[in-house]
Each structure stands twice: as structure tokens, then as C-alpha cells.
C-alpha positions in Angstrom: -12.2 30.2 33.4 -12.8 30.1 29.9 -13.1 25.9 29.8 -15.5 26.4 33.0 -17.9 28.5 31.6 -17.9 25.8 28.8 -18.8 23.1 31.0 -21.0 24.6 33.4 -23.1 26.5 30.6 -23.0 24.0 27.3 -26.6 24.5 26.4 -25.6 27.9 25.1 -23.4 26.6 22.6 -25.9 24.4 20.6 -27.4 27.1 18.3 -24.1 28.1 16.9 -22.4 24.1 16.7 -25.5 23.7 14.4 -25.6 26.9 12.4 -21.9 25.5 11.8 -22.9 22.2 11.3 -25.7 23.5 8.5 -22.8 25.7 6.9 -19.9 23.1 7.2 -22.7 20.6 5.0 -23.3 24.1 2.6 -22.2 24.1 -0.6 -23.1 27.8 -1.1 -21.3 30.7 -1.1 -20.2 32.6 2.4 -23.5 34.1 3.9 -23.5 38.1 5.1 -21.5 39.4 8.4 -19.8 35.7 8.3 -16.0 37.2 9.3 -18.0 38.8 12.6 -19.8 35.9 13.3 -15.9 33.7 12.9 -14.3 36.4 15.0 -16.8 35.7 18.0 -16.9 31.9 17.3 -12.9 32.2 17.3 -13.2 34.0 21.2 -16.0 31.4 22.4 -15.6 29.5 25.8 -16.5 26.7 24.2 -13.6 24.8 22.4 -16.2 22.9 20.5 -17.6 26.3 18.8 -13.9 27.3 18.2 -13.5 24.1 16.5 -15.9 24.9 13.9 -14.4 28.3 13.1 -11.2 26.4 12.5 -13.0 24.5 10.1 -15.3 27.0 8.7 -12.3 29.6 8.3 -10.9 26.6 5.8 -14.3 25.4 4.2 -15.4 28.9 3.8 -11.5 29.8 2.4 -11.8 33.3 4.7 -8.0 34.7 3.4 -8.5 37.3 6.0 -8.7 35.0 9.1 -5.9 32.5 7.9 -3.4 34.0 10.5 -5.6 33.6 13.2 -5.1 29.6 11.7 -1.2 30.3 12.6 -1.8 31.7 16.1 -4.1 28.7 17.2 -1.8 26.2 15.8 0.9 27.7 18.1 -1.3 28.4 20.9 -0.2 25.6 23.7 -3.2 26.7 25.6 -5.9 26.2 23.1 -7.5 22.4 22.8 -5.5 19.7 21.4 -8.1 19.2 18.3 -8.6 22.5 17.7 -4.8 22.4 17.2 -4.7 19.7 15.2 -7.7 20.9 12.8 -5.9 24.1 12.2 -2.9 22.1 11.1 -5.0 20.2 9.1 -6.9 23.5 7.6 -3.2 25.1 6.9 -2.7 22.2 4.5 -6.0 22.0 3.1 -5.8 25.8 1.6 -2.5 25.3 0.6 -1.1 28.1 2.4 2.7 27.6 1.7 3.8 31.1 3.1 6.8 31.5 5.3 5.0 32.1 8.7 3.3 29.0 7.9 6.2 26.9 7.5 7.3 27.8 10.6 4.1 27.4 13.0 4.2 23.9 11.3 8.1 23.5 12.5 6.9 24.4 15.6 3.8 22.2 15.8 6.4 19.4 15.5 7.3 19.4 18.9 3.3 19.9 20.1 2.9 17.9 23.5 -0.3 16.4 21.3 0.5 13.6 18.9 -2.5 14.4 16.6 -0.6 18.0 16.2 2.7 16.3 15.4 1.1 13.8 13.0 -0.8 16.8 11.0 2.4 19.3 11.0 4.3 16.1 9.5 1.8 15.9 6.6 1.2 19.5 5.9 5.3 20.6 5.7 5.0 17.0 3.0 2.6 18.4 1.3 3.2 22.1 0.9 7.1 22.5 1.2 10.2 21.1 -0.7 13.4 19.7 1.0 15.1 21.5 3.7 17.9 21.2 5.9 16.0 22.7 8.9 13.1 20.7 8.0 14.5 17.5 7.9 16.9 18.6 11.5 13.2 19.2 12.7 11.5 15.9 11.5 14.7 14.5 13.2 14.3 15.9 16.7 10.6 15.0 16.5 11.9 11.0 16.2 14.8 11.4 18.3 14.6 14.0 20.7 16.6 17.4 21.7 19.6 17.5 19.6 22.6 15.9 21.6 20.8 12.7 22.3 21.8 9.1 20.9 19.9 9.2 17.4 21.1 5.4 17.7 16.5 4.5 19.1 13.3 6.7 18.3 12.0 8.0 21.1 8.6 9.2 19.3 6.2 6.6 21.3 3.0 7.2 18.7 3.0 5.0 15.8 1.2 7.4 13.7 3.8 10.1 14.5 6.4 7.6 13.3 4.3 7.3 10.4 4.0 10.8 9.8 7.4 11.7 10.4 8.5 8.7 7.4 6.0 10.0 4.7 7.9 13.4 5.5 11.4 12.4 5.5 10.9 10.2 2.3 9.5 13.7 0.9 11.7 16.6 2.9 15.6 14.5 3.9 18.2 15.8 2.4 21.3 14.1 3.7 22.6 10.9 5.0 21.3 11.7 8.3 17.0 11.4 6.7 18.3 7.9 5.2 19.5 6.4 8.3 16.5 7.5 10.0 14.2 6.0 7.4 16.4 2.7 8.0 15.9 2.6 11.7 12.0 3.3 11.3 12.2 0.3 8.2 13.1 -1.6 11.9 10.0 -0.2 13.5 8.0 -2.9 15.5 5.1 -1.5 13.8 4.6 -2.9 10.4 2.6 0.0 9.7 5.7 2.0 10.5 7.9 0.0 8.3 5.5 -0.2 5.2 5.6 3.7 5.6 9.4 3.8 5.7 9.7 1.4 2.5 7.8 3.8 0.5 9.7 6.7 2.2 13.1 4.9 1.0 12.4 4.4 -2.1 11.2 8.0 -2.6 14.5 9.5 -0.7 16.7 7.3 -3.3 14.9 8.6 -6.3 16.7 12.1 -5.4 19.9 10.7 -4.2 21.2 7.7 -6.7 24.3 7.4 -4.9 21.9 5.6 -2.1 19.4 3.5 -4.5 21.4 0.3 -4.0 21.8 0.1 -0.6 18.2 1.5 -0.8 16.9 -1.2 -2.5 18.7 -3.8 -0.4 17.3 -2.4 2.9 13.7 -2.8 1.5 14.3 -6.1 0.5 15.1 -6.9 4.2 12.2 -5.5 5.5 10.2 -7.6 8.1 6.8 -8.7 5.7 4.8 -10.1 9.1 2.3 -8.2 10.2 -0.9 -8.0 12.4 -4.3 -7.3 12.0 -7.6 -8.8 10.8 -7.8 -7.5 7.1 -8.1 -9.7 4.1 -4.7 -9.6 2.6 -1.4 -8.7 4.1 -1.2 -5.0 3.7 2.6 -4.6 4.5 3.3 -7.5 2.4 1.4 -5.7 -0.8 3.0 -2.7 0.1 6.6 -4.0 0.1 6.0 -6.1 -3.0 4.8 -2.9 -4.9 8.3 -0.8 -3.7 10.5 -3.5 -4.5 8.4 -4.2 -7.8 9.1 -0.2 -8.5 12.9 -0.2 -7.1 13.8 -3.6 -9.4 12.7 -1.3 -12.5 15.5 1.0 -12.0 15.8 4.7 -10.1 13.4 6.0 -13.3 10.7 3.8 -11.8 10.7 5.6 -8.5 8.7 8.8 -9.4 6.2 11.0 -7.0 3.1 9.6 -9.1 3.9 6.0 -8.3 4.9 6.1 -4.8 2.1 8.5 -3.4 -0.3 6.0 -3.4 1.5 3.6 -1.2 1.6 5.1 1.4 -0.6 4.2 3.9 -3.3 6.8 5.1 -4.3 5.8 9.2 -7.6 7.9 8.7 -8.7 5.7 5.4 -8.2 2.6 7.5 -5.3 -0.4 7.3 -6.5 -2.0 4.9 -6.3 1.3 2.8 -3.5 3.5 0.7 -2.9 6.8 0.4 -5.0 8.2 -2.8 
């Protein structure tokens, strides 16, 4: 009824998606009555206005409404993007609490890939390596546990991506490795660039792997596709194996972050 409303009646909604728009572009501080005026936005028919209280709640850094954040992450029924930019605004402010974590494990399994991709980044970005974490990243490449973890079921590319920046970051065990090594197979070369990177940085924590780490990237599959001016998976790979030849001190956070390759900056971009 909600989504009905939305359609039948979307004049009503274009004062407040530009009073969002004007505060979104703001860099002042939070006007008066703003958490009412979020609140009501948050409960609109429109997803579009419900959008931008996901993104005001984040721009605005409103601490009070940052569970509501949680619930609409986990909230199968609300919009796909307005999942996704709540993922997105859980990593933005940093909010590295418990019942965070585990709407982002959740969101792993979201029936929307831009969800999965997001939930990959923030658990990267805000938590350290887990067992459950990396049995999660697992299941979101390779299905329900019990399945052969022999092919990668994930279908989206960027969810493959996703899922190798967060392994190379969360893995713990043997298990993380081999999964890096089968998406360093990946018939995207955007997936293998990301699972070079993602090797290299799993070895740095676990020298007992580095050599067969640094053989595994050397075998890498340098073709790729795309009209850019240089070969970006070629640069890519050259740069790891540049790094792993130096030696396991070589491999640290500072040099690796910035190859990895950032889908929303473009191909022919890296991760900054």
C-alpha cells in the first residue's frame, strides 16, 4: 500500500526530496526540529524520501537515529537502495558497535547485490579478522554451508570483488586463502586484480603462506578487457608482485590499499 501511494501520488514528495537535496549540499550545522522531520521522512511512502533520511541521518551524523540505520539495513521489505545506502552510511560514521557487525553479517546474504557488495566493504573497513566473518564472506561466494566450495556461486562480479578486498582484510585460515586462489581464477580480470591484492595482504599476516602466495600471483591471467588506456590488471599485478618480490615487510596495509580497485571510481581507477 505504502509503494502505491508512492506511485499514484509522487508530486507530494518533491518539496521534501529538495529540502533534502538543499541540506544534503549544506555544509551547516543541523537546522531546528531536524530528528522530527527524519522520523517522518524515515515513515514516508515514498522510498525516494526515505532514501534521503538514510543519507541525511549519516551527513547530518544524528547518533540518536543510527539504529533505525540497523533496522533498514535488515529490513528485506524496504527498497534495495535504501538498503544499500544504509550500509554504506553504517561505514561512513564508523559505527563499529556489535549490533552493527551483525546487521552487516546479515546483509551478506541480502537478495540485492548492491547490499552484499556494501556489507563486504563496511565489515573491511570497520572490523578486524574473524572466524565468523570470514565463514560468512565464505557462504556469500559459495553458498549454504555443505555445498562443494570446489566453484563460486556469487554471479555479480562486484560481489566477488567485494567479497576479495574483505577476505584479503578479515581470512583467518587456510579456508580465506583458497578462496582468494579460486577468485585469482575468476573470469573477471577485475575479480582477479582484486584477489592479487587480497593475496598478498592475507600472506602479510600468515608467512607460512607468502611463497606459495607469491607464486599464485605470479600465475595470474594479465589479459584483460576494456577500452582504457593502459592495462589496468596488468599494472595492478606488476605493483603486487613488485611489493611481494621485496619480501613479507613490503606487504603492509599503506601499500596495498591503494590497489585495490574501487568499481564506483571507474576501471581505469584504484582505490584511494
Amino acid at each position: 500500500m505504502r509503494a502505491l501511494v508512492a506511485l499514484l501520488l509522487p508530486h507530494r514528495w518533491k518539496g521534501q526530496l529538495a529540502e533534502a537535496e538543499r541540506l544534503l549540499a549544506s555544509d551547516g550545522p543541523s537546522p531546528g526540529g531536524m530528528g522530527a522531520k527524519l522520523d517522518a521522512w524515515l515513515a514516508s511512502p515514498a522510498w525516494e524520501v526515505r532514501n534521503a533520511a538514510v543519507k541525511l541521518i549519516a551527513s547530518l551524523r544524528n547518533s540518536e537515529r543510527y539504529a533505525r540505520l540497523l533496522a533498514i539495513l535488515c529490513d528485506r521489505a524496504e527498497a534495495g537502495i535504501v538498503r544499500r545506502n544504509a550500509a554504506e552510511a553504517i561505514a561512513r560514521l564508523g559505527l563499529s558497535t556489535p549490533p552493527a557487525r551483525a546487521a552487516l553479517l546479515r546483509a551478506l546474504a541480502d537478495p540485492y547485490w548492491e547490499v552484499r557488495v556494501e556489507a563486504a566493504a563496511a565489515l573491511a573497513a570497520l572490523f578486524p579478522p574473524a572466524e565468523d566473518v570470514e565463514l560468512a564472506l565464505l557462504q556469500l561466494l559459495y553458498g549454504q554451508p555443505g555445498r562443494s566450495a570446489r566453484r563460486v556461486r556469487e554471479a555479480n562480479f562486484e560481489v566477488r570483488m567485494a567479497a576479495a578486498h574483505a577476505l584479503g582484510h578479515l581470512g583467518t585460515s587456510r579456508r580465506a586463502f583458497d578462496a582468494l586462489l579460486a577468485l585469482a581464477e575468476d573470469d573477471s580480470w577485475l575479480v582477479r586484480s582484486q584477489a592479487a591484492v587480497a593475496i598478498a595482504h592475507f600472506a602479510a599476516s600468515h608467512p607460512d603462506l607468502f611463497a606459495e602466495a607469491r607464486d599464485r600471483i605470479g600465475a595470474i591471467d594479465r589479459l584483460s578487457e576494456g577500452c582504457v588506456s593502459y592495462f589496468v590488471h596488468r599494472e595492478v599485478l606488476d605493483s603486487v608482485l613488485r611489493a611481494v618480490g621485496e619480501g613479507p615487510q613490503a606487504l603492509s596495509p599503506e601499500r596495498l590499499r591503494p590497489l585495490y580497485l574501487n568499481p564506483k571510481a571507474g576501471w581505469n581507477r584504484v582505490r584511494r
